[in-house]
N, C-alpha and C positions, 0 to 999 in steps of 0.2 A: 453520668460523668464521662468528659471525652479523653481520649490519648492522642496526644497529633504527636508521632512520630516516624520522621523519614530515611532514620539509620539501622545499621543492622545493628543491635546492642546484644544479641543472642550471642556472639561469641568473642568476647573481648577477655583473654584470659587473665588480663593482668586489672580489670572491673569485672566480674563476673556477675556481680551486683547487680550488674544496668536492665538484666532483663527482670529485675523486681519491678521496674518501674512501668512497666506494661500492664501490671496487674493494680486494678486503681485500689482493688479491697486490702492488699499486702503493701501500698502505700498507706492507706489511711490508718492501719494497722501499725505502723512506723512513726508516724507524725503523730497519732494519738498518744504515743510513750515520750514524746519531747517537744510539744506544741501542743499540750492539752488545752488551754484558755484559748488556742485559736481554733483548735477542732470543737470543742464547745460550744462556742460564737457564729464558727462559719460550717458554710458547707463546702468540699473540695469540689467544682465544677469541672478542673480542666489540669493536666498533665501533658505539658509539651516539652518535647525534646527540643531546645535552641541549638543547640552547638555541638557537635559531638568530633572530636580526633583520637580515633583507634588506641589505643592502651595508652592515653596520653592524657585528655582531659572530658569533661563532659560538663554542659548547661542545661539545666531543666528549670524551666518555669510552671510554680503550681500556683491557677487563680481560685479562691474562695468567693461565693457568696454571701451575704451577709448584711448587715445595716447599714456598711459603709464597704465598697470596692476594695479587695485585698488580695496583690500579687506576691509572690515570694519566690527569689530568683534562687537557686540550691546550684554551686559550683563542687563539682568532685575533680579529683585529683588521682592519677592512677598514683604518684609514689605514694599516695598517703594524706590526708585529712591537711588542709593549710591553716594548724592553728595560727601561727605568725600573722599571716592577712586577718585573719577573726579577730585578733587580741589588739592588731596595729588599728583597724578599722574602730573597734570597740573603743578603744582610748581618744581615736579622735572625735567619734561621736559625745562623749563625755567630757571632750574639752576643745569645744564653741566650733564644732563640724556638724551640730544636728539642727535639727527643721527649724527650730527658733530663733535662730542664729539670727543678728542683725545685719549684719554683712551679706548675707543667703549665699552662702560661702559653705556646702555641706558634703557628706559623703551618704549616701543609702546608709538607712538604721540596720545594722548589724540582729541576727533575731537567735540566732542556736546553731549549735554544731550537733550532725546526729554522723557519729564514728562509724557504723556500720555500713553507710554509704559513702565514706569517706568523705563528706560535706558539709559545707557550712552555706546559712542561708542569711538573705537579708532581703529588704523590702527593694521589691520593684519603685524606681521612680520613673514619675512620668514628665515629657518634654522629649525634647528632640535633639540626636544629636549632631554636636556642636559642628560635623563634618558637614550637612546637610544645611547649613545656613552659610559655608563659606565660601561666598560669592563676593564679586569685587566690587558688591552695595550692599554689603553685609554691614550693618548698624555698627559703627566703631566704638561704641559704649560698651558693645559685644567684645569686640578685638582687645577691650583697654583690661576688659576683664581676666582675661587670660593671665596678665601677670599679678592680678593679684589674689589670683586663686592657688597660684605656684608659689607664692611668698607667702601667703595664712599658711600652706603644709611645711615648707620650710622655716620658719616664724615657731610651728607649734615641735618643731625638731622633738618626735615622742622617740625614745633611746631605739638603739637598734644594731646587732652585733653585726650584722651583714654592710659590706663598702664597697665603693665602685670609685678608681680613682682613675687620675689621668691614664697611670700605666695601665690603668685594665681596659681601657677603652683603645688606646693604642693597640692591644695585647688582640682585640679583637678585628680589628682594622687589618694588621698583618696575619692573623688566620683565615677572614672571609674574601678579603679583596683578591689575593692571586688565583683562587678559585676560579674566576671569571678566564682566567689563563686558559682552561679546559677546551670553551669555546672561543677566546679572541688571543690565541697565542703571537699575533704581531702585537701586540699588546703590554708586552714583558715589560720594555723599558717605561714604557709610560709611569707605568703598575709601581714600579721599585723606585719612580723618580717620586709620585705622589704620596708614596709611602715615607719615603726618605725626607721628603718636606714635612709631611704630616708628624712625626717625630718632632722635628725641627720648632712646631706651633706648639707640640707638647710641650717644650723646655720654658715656655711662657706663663704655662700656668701656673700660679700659686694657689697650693692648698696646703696651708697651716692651720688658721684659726676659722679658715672659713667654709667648713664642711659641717653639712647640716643633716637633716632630714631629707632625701628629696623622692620621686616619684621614679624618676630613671624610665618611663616611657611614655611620657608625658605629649600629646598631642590630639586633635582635635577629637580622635574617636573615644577619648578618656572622659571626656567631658558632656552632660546632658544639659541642655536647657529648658529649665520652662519659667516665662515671662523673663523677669530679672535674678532667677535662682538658679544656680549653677551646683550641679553633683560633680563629683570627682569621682572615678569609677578607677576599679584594675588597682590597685596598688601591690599586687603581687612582687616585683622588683623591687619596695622599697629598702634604700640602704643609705648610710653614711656617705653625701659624696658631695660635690662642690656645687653651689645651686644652679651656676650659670650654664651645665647641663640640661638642665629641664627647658630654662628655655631656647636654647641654641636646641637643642630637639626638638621642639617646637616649630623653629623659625626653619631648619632645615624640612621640614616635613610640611610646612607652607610651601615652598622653594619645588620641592618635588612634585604635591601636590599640583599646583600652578601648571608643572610643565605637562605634566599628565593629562589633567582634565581639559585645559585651555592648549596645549601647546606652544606654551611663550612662560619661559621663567622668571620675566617681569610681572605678569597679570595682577597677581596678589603681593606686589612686592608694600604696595605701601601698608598693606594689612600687616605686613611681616615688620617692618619698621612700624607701626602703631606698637605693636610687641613688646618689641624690643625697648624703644622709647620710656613706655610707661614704667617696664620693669626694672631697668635706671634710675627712675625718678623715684624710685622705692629702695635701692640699694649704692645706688652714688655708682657716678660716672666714672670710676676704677674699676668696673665689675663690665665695661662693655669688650673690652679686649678680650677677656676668657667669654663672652659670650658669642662673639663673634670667631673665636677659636672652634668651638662646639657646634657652631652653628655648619661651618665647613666639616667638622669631622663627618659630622650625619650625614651631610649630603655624601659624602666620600663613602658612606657606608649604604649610601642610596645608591651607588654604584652596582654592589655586589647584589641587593637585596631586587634590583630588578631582573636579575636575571633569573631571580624566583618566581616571578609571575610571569605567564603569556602574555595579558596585557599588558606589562611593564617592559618587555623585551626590547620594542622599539625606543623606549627613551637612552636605555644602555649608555649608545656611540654620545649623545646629547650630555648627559649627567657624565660622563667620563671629561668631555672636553670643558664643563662651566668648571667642575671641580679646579683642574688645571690653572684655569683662567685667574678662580679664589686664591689658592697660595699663590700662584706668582703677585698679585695684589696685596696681599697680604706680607708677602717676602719684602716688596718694596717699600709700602708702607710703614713695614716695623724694622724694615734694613736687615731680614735676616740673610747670612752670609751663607753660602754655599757650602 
């Protein structure tokens, strides 16, 4: 049996756990008391650490041998066990998100929680993801799909105490954006002027009767493909909130992406209008204004979030000036007044 791990998990005080995972005999020892029928069945071959951030979260994948290929992807949590994603996950696979699905419209099969490792696992799916095909000859049957992958999770609205609504989205906008003050202090007014419009888009949006289920981080790395079947991955943020969210984060995160990889934030724009279009034609052409509302806020928040990455640093001055460009367009078009 192999370990492929390339972090230090010896001293994570708030997982102290993770250095069990080094030991394959004290693994198998763990999975034999909550996945008997698969320890039974298979053999453990491999323990690898995916993803690890320091007292924050951690991904390990365990693959089995056996009469049929069997990976199992184990997400831990330093505050504690995510039953919510296991039970949200678990209901949608029980109602038309699992393998059979005729739409191939699914989420990874949800498999056990084991509390001691603060985890919950599910089955590895295989295909590619959906970031790795989006290219500006990316199959638009691809692209068409996107909204209606975002409208089956919105469609099956499974209940959920947790909400995300305009104000909270506004709410984060005015905490992350002056941040960037730090380093671009001739900047201030810009900053308070696209904040102060961005408010202004807020007062547009309606959410009364039309808050659903949605994913709240919905973009191409969420998504796996293989052939015509699409997984829906991460729902850790799901909550109560307006659907035109998911895909206006989408479309902003097309927009960003574009300028990033190509350098031209037209590249993928007609990919981004495929998006939008289809997901219209599924919720009626009153739903493109808040989508196009959301679809500006995220790039506005693509403002601050590149100056989290080194390679993102350079688009900064670029994603500051198209934002600008968006609400004055938008001010004009919809006549909002100063």
């Amino acid at each position: 049996m192999r370990v492929v791990n390339n972090y230090d998990l010896d001293n994570d005080v708030k997982m102290p756990f993770l250095k069990e995972f080094l030991s394959p005999k004290w693994v198998k020892e763990h999975l034999f008391k909550h996945l008997p029928n698969i320890i039974f069945n298979y053999q453990l071959e491999e323990i690898k650490v995916i993803r690890y951030k320091p007292e924050k979260r951690c991904l390990i994948e365990f693959t089995f041998d056996g009469k049929n290929s069997l990976a199992l992807i184990g997400k831990i949590r330093a505050k504690g066990t995510d039953f919510k994603s296991y039970n949200l996950q678990k209901q949608l696979w029980k109602n038309g998100f699992n393998d059979d699905c005729l739409d191939k419209i699914s989420v990874p099969e949800p498999i056990a929680i084991i509390p001691q490792w603060q985890m919950w696992l599910q089955k590895k799916v295989s295909g590619e993801v959906l970031r790795d095909l989006f290219t500006p000859n990316i199959d638009l049957n691809i692209v068409k799909k996107i909204a209606h992958v975002a409208h089956k999770l919105h469609c099956a609205n499974i209940p959920t105490f947790r909400s995300h609504v305009i104000a909270d989205e506004l709410a984060i906008l005015h905490q992350k954006l002056p941040l960037i003050l730090r380093d671009f202090p001739e900047w201030e007014c810009r900053v308070a002027h696209i904040l102060n419009t961005c408010d202004k888009l807020g007062q547009h949006i309606q959410e009364d009767d039309s808050l659903c289920g949605i994913h709240r981080d919905f973009y191409f790395d969420q998504i796996i493909v293989n052939k015509d079947h699409f997984y829906l991955l991460d729902l850790d943020l799901y909550c109560l909130g307006n659907p035109a969210l998911d895909i206006g984060n989408f479309m902003g995160h097309i927009t960003e992406y574009s300028l990033r990889k190509y350098g031209d934030f037209s590249v993928l724009k007609g990919q981004e209008k495929t998006v939008e279009n289809e997901f219209i034609k599924l919720v009626g052409e009153n739903k493109r204004q808040a989508v196009t509302i959301y679809t500006i806020l995220t790039l506005v928040r693509h403002i601050y979030l590149s100056t989290q990455f080194v390679d993102r640093h350079c688009t900064t001055p670029f994603l500051l000036d198209y934002c600008e460009t968006q609400l004055t367009m938008f001010e004009k078009k919809y006549s909002i007044c100063s």
